[in-house]
N, C-alpha and C positions, 0 to 999 in steps of 0.2 A: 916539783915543789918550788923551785929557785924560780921557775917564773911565776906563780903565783903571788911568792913574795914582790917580785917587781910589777905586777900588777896591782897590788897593795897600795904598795908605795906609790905608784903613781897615782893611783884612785883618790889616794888621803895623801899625796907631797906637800900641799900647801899646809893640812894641819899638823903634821909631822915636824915641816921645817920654822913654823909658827913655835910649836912646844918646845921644839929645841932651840932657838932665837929667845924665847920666852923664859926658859930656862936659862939660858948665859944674862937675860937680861936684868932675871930676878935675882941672879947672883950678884950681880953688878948692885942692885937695887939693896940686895940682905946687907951687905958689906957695908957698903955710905952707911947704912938705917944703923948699923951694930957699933960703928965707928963715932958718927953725930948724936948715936944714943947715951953717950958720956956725956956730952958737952950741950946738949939743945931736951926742952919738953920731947916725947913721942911723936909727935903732930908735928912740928916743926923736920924733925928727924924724917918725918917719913914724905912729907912733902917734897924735899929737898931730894932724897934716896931716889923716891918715884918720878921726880923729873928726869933726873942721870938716865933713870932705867928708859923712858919714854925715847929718849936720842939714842941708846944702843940698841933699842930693838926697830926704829922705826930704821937705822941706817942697814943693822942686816938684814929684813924683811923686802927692804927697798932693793937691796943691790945679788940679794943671795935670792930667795923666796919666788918671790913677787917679778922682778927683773923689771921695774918700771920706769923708762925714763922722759916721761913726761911730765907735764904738770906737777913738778916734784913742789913746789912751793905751795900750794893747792892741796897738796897728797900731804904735805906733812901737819899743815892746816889742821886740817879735818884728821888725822892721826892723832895729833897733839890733841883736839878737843873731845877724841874719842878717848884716849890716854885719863886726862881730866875725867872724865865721868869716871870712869875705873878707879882713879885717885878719890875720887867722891864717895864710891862705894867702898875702897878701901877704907878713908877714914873712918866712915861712920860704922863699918865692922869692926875698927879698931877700938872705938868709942866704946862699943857695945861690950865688947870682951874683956876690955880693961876695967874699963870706970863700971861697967854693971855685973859681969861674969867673976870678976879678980884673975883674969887670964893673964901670967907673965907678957912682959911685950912683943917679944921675941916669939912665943908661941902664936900669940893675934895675929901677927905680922904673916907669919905661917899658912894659920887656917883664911886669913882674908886673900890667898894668894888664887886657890881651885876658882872659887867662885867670881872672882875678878877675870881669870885668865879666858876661862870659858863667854862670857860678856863682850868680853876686847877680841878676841879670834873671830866671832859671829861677826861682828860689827863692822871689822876690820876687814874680813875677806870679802864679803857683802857690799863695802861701802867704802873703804877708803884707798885699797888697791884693786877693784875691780879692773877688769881690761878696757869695757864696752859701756858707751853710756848709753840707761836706758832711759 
């Protein structure tokens, strides 16, 4: 059984250490968003939160995950703009939840998280830390 699990693991390491990266990063992201949600609109609050979160996952994904040290200015490029689309879709599930559903913020914030995460992993492992250019 115990190597099975480490065949697992290595089968899915990349999305394992993506979800957990993703996870400290979205913590990092809920925190700013819960803190600037006193003091800033939602939108403002979350732009802000989701930038933070975009450099703490792009820095362990780079240096833990991925192990890439090339073209890091390039790799975070195209991270960041992948980041942004996710910020994109984040908002406008925000949008949708608050201003159309009556969703607290904090719950929006929540449910726009699965379907963002899932978007950005594909995208990410596909495209902005790949090994091999094709």
């Amino acid at each position: 059984m115990n190597q099975k699990l480490q065949d697992l693991y290595q089968k899915y390491r990349n999305f394992i250490l993506y979800a957990a990266f993703g996870t400290i990063s979205t913590g990092v992201d809920f925190c700013i968003f819960w803190i600037l949600n006193h003091f800033l609109p939602y939108q403002g609050a979350n732009a802000i939160s989701f930038h933070t979160g975009i450099i703490c996952s792009f820095l362990l994904n780079k240096n833990i995950n991925y192990k890439v040290e090339n073209r890091i200015l390039l790799r975070f490029l195209v991270f960041y703009m992948v980041q942004l689309l996710g910020l994109g879709v984040s908002s406008l599930t925000l949008g949708i939840l608050i201003e159309r559903l009556g969703f607290s913020n904090l719950l929006a914030k929540g449910c726009s998280v699965l379907t963002v995460a899932l978007i950005l992993f594909l995208l990410d492992n596909f495209i902005t830390f790949r090994k091999k250019d094709s």
